[in-house]
C-alpha positions as CSV (number, residue, x, y, z in Angstrom):
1,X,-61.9,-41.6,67.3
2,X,-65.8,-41.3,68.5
3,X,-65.2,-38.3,70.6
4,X,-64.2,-36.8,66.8
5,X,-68.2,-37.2,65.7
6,X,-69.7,-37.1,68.7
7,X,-70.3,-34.4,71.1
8,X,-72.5,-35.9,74.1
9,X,-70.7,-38.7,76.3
10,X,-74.0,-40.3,76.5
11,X,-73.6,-41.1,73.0
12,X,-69.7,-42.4,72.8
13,X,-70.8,-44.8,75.9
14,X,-73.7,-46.3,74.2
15,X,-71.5,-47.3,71.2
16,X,-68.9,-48.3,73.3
17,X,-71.6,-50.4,75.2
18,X,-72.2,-52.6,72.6
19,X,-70.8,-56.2,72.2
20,X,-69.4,-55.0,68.8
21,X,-68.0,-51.4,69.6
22,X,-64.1,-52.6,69.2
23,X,-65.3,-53.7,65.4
24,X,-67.2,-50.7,65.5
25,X,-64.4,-48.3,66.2
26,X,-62.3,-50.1,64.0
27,X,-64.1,-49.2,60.9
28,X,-64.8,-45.8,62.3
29,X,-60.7,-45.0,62.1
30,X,-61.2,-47.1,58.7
31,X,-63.5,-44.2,57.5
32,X,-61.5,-41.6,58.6
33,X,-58.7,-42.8,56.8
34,X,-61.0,-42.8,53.6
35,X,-62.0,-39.3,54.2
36,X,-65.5,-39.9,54.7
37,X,-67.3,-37.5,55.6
38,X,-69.0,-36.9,59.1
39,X,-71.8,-37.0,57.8
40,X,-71.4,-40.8,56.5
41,X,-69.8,-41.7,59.6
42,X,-72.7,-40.6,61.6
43,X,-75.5,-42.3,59.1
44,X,-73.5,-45.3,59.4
45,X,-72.5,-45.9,63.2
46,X,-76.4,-45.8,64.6
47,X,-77.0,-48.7,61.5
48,X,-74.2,-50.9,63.2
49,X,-75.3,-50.4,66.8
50,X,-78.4,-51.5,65.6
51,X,-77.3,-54.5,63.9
52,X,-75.5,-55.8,66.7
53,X,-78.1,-55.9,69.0
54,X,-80.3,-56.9,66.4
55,X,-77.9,-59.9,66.1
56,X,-77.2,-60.4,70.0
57,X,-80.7,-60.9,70.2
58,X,-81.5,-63.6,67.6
59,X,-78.0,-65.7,69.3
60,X,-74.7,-64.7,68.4
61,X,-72.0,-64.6,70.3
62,X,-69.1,-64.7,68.3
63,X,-68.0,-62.8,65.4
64,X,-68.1,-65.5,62.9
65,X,-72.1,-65.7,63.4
66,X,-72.5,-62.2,62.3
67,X,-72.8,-62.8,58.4
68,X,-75.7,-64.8,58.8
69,X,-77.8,-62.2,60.5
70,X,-76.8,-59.6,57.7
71,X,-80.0,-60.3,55.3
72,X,-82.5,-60.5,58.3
73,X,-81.2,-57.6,59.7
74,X,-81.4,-55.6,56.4
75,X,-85.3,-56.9,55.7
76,X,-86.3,-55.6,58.6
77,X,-84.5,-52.3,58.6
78,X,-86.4,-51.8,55.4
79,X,-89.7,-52.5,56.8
80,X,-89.6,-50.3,59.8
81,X,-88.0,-47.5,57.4
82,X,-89.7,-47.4,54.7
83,X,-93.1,-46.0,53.7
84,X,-96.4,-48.7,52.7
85,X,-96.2,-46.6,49.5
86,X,-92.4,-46.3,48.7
87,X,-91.6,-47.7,45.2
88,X,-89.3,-51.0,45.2
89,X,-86.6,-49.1,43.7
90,X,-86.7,-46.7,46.8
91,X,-86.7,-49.8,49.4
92,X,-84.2,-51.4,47.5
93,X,-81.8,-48.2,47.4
94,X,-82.6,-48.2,51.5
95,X,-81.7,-51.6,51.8
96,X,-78.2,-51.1,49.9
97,X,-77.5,-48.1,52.2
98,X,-78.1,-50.3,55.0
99,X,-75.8,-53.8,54.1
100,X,-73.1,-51.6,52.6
101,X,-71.7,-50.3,56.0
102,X,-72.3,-53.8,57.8
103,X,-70.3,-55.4,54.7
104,X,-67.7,-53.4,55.2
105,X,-67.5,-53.4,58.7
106,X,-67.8,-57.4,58.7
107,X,-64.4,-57.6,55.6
108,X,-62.5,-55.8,58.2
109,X,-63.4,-57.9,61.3
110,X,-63.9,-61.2,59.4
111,X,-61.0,-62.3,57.3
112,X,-61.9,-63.8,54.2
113,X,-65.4,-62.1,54.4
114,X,-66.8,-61.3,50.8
115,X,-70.5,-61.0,51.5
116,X,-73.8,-61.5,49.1
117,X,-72.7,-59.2,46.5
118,X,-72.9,-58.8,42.1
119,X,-71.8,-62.5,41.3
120,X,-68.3,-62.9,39.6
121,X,-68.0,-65.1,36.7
122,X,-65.2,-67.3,36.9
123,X,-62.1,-65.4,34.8
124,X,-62.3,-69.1,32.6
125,X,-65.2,-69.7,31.5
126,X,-64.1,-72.9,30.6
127,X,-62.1,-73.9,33.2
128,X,-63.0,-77.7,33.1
129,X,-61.5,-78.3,29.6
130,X,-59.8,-75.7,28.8
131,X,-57.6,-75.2,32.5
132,X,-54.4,-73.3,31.2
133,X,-55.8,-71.2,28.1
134,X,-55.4,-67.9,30.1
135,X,-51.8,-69.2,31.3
136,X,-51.1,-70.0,27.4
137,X,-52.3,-66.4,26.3
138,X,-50.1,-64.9,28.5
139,X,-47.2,-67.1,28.6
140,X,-47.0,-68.2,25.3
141,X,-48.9,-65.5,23.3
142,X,-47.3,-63.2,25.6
143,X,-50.8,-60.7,25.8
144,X,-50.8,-58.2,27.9
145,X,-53.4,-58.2,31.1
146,X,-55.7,-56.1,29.4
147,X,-55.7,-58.1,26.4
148,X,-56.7,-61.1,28.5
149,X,-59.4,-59.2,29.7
150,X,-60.7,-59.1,26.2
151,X,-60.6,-62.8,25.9
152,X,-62.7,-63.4,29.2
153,X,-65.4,-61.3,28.0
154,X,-65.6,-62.8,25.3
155,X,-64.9,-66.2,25.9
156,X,-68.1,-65.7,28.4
157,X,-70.3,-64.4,25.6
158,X,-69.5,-68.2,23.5
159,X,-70.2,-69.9,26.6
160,X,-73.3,-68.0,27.2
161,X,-74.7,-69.5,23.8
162,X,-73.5,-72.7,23.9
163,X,-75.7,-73.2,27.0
164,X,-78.8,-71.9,25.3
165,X,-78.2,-74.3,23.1
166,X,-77.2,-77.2,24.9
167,X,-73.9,-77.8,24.3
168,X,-71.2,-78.2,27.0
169,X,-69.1,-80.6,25.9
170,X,-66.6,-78.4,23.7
171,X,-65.4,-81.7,21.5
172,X,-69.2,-81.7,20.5
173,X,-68.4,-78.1,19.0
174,X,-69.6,-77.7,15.0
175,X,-69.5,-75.7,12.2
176,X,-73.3,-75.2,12.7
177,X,-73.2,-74.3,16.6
178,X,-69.7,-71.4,15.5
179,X,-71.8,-69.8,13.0
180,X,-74.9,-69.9,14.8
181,X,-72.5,-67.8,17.5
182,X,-71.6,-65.2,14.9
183,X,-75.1,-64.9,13.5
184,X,-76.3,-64.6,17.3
185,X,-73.7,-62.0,19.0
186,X,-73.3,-60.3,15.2
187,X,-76.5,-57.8,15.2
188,X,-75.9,-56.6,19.0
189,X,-72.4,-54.9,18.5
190,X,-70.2,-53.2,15.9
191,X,-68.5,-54.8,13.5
192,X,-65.1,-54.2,15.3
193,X,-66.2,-56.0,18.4
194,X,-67.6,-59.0,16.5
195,X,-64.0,-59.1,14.7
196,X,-62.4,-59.4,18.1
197,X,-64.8,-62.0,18.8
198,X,-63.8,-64.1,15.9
199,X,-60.2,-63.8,16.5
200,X,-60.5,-64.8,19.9
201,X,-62.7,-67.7,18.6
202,X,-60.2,-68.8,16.6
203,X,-57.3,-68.5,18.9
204,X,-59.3,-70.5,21.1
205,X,-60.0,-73.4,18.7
206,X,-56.6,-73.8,17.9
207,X,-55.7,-74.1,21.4
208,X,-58.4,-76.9,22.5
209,X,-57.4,-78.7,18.6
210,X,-53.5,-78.2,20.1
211,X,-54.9,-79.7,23.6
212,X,-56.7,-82.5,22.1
213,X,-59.8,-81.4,23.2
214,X,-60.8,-81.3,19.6
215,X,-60.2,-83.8,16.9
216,X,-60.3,-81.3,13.8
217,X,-58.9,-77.4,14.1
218,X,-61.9,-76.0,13.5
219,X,-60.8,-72.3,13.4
220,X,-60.7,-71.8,9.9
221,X,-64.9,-72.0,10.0
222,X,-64.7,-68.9,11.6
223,X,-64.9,-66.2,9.1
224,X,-64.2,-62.8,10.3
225,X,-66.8,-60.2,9.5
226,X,-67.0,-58.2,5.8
227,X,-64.9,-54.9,6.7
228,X,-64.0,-52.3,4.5
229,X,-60.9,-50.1,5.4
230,X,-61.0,-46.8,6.6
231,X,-65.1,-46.9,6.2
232,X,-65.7,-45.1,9.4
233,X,-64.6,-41.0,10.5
234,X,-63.0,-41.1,13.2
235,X,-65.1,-38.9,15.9
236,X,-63.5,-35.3,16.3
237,X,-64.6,-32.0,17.4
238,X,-63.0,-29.2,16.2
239,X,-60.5,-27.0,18.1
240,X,-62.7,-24.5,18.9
241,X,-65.3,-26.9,20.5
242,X,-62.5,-27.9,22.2
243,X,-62.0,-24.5,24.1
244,X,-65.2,-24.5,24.6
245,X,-65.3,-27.3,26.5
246,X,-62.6,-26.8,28.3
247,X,-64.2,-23.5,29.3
248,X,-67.0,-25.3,30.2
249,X,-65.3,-26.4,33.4
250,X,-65.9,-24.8,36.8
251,X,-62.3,-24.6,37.8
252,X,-62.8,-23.2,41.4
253,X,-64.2,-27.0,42.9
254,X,-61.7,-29.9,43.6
255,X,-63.5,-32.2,40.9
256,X,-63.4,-29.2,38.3
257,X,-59.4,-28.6,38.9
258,X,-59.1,-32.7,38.3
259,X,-61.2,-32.5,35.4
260,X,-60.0,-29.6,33.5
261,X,-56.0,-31.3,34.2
262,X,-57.5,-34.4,32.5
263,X,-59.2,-32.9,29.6
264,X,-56.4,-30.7,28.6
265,X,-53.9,-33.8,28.9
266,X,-56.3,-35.7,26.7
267,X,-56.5,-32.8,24.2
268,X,-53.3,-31.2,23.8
269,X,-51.2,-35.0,23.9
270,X,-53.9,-37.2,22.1
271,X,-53.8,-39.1,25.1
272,X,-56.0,-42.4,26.0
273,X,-58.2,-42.2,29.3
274,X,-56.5,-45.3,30.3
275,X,-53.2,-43.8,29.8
276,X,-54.6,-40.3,31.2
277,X,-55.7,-42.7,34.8
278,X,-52.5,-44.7,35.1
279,X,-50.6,-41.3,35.2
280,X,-48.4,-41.1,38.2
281,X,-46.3,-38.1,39.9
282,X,-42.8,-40.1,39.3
283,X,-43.7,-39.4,35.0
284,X,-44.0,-35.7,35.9
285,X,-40.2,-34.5,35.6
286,X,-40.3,-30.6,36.2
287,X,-36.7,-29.9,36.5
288,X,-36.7,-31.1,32.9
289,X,-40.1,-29.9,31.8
290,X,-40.7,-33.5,30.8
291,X,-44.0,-35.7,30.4
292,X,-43.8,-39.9,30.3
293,X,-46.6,-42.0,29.2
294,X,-45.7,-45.5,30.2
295,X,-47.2,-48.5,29.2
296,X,-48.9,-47.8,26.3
297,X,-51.4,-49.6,23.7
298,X,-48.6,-50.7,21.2
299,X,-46.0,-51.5,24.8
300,X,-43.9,-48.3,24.0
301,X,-43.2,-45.3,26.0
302,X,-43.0,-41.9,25.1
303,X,-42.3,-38.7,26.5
304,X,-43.2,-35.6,25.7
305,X,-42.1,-31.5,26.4
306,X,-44.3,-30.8,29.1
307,X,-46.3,-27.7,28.3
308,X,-46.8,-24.7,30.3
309,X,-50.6,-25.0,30.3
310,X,-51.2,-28.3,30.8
311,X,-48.1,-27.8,33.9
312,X,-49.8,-25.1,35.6
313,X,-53.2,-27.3,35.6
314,X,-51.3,-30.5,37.3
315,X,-49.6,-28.4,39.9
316,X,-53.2,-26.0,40.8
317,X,-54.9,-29.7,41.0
318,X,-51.7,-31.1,43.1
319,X,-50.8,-28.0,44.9
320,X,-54.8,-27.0,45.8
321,X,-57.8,-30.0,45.5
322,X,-54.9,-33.3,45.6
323,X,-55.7,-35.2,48.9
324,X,-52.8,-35.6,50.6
325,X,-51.9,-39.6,50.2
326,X,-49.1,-41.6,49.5
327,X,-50.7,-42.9,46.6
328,X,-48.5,-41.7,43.6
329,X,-51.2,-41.9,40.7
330,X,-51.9,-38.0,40.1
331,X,-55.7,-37.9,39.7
332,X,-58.1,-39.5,42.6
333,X,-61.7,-40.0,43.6
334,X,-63.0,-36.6,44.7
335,X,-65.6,-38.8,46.7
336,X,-64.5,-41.4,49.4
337,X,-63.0,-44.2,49.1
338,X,-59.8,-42.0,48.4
339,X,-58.4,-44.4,45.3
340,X,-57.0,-43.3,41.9
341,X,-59.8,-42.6,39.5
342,X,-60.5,-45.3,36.6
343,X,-60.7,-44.7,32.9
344,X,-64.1,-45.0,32.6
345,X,-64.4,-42.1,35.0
346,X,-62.0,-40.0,33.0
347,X,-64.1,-41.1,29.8
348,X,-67.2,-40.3,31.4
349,X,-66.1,-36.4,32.8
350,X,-65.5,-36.1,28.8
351,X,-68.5,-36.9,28.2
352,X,-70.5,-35.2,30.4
353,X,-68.2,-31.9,29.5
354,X,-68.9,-32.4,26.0
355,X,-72.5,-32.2,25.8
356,X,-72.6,-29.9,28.8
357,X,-71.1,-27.3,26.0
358,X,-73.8,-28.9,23.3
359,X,-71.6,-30.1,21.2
360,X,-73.2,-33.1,18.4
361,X,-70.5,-35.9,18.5
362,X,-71.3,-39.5,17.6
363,X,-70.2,-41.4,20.9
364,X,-68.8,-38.3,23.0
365,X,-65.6,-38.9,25.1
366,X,-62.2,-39.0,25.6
367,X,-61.0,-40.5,22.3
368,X,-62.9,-37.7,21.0
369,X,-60.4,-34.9,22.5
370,X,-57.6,-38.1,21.3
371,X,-59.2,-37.4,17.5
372,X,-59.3,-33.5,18.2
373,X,-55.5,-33.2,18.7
374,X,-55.0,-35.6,15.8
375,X,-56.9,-33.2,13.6
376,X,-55.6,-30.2,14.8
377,X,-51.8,-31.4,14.0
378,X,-53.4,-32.8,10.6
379,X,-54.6,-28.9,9.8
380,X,-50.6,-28.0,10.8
381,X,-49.5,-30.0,7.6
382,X,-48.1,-33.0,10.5
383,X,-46.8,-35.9,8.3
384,X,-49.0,-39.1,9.6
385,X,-45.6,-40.8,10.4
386,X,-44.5,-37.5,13.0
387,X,-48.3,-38.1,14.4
388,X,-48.3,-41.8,15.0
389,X,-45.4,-41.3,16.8
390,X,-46.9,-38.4,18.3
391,X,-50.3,-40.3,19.7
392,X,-48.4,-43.8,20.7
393,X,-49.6,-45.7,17.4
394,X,-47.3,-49.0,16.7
395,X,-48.6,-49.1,12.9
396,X,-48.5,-46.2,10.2
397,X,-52.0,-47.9,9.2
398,X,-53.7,-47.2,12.4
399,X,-52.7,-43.3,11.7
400,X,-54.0,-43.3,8.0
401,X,-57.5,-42.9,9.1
402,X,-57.4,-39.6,10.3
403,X,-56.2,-38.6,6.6
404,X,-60.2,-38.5,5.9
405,X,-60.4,-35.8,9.0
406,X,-57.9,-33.6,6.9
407,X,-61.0,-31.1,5.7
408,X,-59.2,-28.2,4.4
409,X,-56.6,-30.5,2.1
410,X,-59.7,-32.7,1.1
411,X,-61.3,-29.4,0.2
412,X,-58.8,-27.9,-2.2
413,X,-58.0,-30.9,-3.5
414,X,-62.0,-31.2,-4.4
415,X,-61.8,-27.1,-5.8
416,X,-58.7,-27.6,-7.7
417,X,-58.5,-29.5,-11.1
418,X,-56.5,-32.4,-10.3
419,X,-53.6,-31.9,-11.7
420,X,-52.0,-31.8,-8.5
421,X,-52.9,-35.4,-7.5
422,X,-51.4,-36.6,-10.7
């Protein structure tokens, strides 16, 4: 696989030289199968030749060594490379350029290597007396994974506070240190966030009462914030701004084909970004002219005619900028690693598309497009029952907000005398 980057012999042998080069040609192939690009693989290879002599020198012999010479390895790269004058953020950005190749080079020689990286928090924050809540939420509670995820972020915000303030013996837990919680993580979010919070306060309560960890249920001291329903509009654009954001798109590129598949999904079907990321090529039935969402919000599927727009933007992504992979998940990473994009990614090319056409919104992204179609079938006179259905909603009360977003209705309504209302 060297001779595929490198021209002169000289070159391959010198690699091949080094104590390291069967690790060294292994990540190469691992590269290629990532579509890198040759340029990568050519920053990268000098950086590991370097670091294995750099290691052979200071006395190791065996692969197993290697990790500890990562860090003096990447210090002194830094030094020699950077500039007296280069800003810390610039020798920093070096030095990640420099340990990420080794890293990866080292997981796939080293099994069970991990590597100085961002710390990860335990998914239990309070593991020693509390051991099976996350097993209770999801066996008993039956929660899905990413409502469990919910729960760990923020169980870790409680436990955050209750060592600033000393506590860490949950049976110790008061009325004074819960609403000392609330007042504390209150004025940093929205009021929906710090109502999740107090559920999963209280969920958790009752669990540790349950376990005997406390004496008293103390979930009932945890009030859940003053809300009033349907205060907020939901965040829509209107259809116009919608073509105009889909026109906004550069549809000759790779990314721009992906992105302008996405967008119209997320636009025409009200879809999620999540829901938008998880799509696969097995929901895409064309002999049928069908669309299924799986796995939805509320657990339901739903599938939906498959329109000829949106159809001829999935197979001109598929048919022309797809990689070819046997991963099934339709949209990818235009960028190596070659892995199915995420939802905040999809969220994010919203976004960026959005204000790229100049468009005011609070909060810009995909549930913006997700309140656009919602308005738009609003304006067709759509009953709110057809478009909860429509948009995957378990509730008829999550839909009733988007009556406010009914302009022209509200507008008559206001124009006329009333005696329609009555």
């Amino acid at each position: 696989m060297l001779e595929k980057y490198y021209v002169r012999p000289d070159s391959v042998d010198r690699i091949r030289s080094s104590w390291i080069a069967s690790e060294i040609e292994r990540y190469v192939d691992w590269l290629t199968a990532q579509r890198y690009t040759q340029r990568s693989v050519l920053r990268r290879v000098p950086v590991l030749v370097s670091f294995g002599e750099f290691a052979q020198t200071h006395g190791a012999t065996e692969l197993r060594q290697l990790p500890d010479h990562v860090e003096p390895f990447v210090q002194l790269w830094v030094s020699q490379h950077s500039r007296a004058k280069t800003s810390a953020r610039a020798r920093k950005r070096v030095g990640h350029c420099v340990r990420n190749p080794i890293r990866q080079m080292l997981r796939l020689a080293i099994a069970g290597y991990v590597g100085r990286g961002r710390p990860h928090k335990p998914d239990n924050p309070f593991e020693q007396q509390a051991p099976r809540f996350l097993v209770y939420l999801s066996e008993e509670k039956g929660l899905r994974p990413r409502s469990i995820l919910q729960y760990r972020f923020n169980l870790h915000q409680f436990a955050a506070y209750l060592d600033r303030i000393g506590v860490n013996d949950l049976s110790r837990l008061s009325a004074v240190a819960l609403s000392g919680f609330i007042a504390d993580y209150g004025p940093r979010i929205a009021w929906p966030t710090l109502r999740n919070a107090c559920g999963v306060l209280r969920v958790f309560l009752r669990y540790l009462h349950r376990e005997g960890v406390l004496a008293k249920d103390l979930s009932a001291l945890v009030e859940f914030p003053l809300s009033y329903r349907h205060a907020n509009v939901p965040r829509s654009i209107s259809w116009e701004q919608v073509e105009q954001v889909l026109a906004g798109i550069d549809r000759r590129s790779i990314s721009g084909k992906r992105d302008y598949a996405m967008l119209l999904l997320l636009s025409t079907y009200g879809l999620r970004g999540c829901e938008v990321a998880a799509l696969t090529l097995d929901d895409l039935d064309w002999r049928n002219d069908r669309l299924k969402i799986r796995d939805r919000k509320a657990g339901n599927t739903t599938t939906y005619p498959l329109s000829a727009a949106v159809g001829a933007a999935i197979i001109d992504y598929v048919k022309n900028a797809r990689a070819a992979t046997a991963d099934r998940h339709v949209f990818l990473r235009t960028c190596a690693p070659l892995v199915p994009i995420g939802s905040a990614a999809v969220t994010a090319r919203a976004t960026h598309f959005i204000q790229k056409a100049g468009i005011q919104v609070p909060r810009p992204g995909s549930h913006t497009l997700r309140h656009s179609c919602v308005q738009r079938l609003l304006n067709a006179h759509f009953s709110l029952k057809h478009i909860g259905n429509y948009i995957g909603h378990r509730n008829a009360s999550s839909t009733q907000i988007y009556g406010k977003i009914a302009i022209e209705q509200l507008r008559e309504m206001a124009l006329g005398d009333g005696e329609d209302v009555l």
